[in-house]
Residue, then its C-alpha position, 0 to 999 in steps of 0.5 A: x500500500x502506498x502512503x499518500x501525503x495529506x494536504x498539510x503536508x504537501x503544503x510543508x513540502x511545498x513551502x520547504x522547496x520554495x525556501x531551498x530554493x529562495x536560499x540558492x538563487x539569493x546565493x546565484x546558484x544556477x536552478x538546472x531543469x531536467x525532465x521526468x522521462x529518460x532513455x537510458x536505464x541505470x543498472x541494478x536499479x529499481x526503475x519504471x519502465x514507461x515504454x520501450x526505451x523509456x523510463x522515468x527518471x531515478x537520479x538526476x546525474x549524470x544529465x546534470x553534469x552537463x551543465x557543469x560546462x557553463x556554471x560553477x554552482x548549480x542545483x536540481x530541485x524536483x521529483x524522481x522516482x523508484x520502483x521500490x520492492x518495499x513501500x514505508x514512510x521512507x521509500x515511496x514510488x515519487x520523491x523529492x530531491x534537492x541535488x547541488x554541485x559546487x567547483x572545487x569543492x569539498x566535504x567541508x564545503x558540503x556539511x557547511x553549506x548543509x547546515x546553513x540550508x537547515x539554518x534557513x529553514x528553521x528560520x523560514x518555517x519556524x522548524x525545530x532546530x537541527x541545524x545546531x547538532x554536532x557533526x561526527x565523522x566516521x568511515x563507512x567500515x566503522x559505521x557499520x560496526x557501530x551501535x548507532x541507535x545508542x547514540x545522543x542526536x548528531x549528524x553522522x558523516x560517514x566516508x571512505x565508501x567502497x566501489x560497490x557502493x559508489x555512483x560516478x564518485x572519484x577513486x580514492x585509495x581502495x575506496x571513493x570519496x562518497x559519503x554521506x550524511x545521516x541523522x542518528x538519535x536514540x530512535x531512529x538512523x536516516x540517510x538524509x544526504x548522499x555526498x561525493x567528488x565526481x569522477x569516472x563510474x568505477x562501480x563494477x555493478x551500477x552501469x547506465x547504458x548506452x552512456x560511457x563510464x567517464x566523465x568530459x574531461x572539462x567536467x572533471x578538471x572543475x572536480x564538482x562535489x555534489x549532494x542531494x537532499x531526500x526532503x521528504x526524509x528531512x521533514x520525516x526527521x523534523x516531525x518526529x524529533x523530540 
């Protein structure tokens, strides 16, 4: 059974997207539209098939990265959509993603800019206050070696994510330089961001066909970092906080 948001809150989501969106143009981020439908099917993915040769959109890269000839800091903001085995309050056919790429950037960059968003919305629409949490960082390896529900409120950034587990990140060591962000308190884990430096899709599974494994040249010289927001999952968080 799919769980269909009432109408306060799609108003909330509605009120949360125009304010992520106010933020980033005031700070001249470039909004970049990306259709719903692609003609490209991106392996070991849960996707719908729309017709033959179509189907719509689950990522919004790497249709994105184009743009990244032209523009230092740009952002998608819009609905993408998984064909999930398994539906609850955090995996739903239609979701909504606030995806953001900065030149030259780094995983500081990405955690400060991340706050300063959740900053503005509290501020905004009088949310409960998120943004002042520490942040811990750990690797991917002891992350899952870690009691995690144990733990007091805090943003966890968790890095070092092995090739498997990588989407078109840059190679770093053994690893990549994914990572990504959850919120962890003593009831509940959540993936809230997935982080990394763009780079050649050195996944040995995740392929996208009839698209190539590396990336422009010019696109990689810029080293983009780039992060998307599952605003649902957010306003999940800020809901159920106490």
């Amino acid at each position: 059974k799919v769980s269909i948001p009432n109408s306060m809150d799609k108003l909330l989501l509605s009120r949360t997207i125009n304010a992520l969106r106010s933020y980033l143009l005031k700070k001249r981020f470039f909004e970049y539209h990306l259709y719903s439908s692609v003609h490209y099917k991106i392996e070991s993915t849960d996707v719908f098939q729309l017709k033959q040769d179509l189907y719509l959109r689950v990522n919004p890269e790497p249709d994105i990265w184009s743009i990244g000839t032209e523009f230092e800091k740009f952002f998608f903001l819009g609905s993408l959509y998984r064909d999930e085995t398994k539906l609850d309050i955090l995996h739903q056919p239609e979701f909504t993603v606030l995806d953001i790429y900065l030149a030259q950037g780094i995983e500081r960059d990405v955690v400060r800019l991340f706050k300063k968003l959740l900053a503005y919305l509290e501020k905004s629409l009088d949310f409960k206050n998120l943004s002042s949490l520490p942040v811990r960082h750990m690797t991917h390896e002891k992350f899952n070696q870690t009691p995690r529900y144990l733990d007091k409120a805090s943003w966890v950034v968790v890095t070092s994510y092995p090739k498997q587990e990588s989407f078109y990140d840059t190679e770093d060591g053994g690893n990549t330089k994914k990572f990504e962000i959850f919120y962890v308190d003593g009831k509940m884990i959540i993936e809230v961001v997935a982080c990394g430096e763009l780079g050649d899709n050195v996944n040995p599974v995740m392929r996208i066909q009839s698209l190539p494994a590396s990336l422009p040249t010019s696109v990689k010289e810029k080293k983009f970092i780039g992060f998307g927001i599952g605003l649902e999952r957010l306003l999940h968080i800020y809901n159920d906080v106490v």
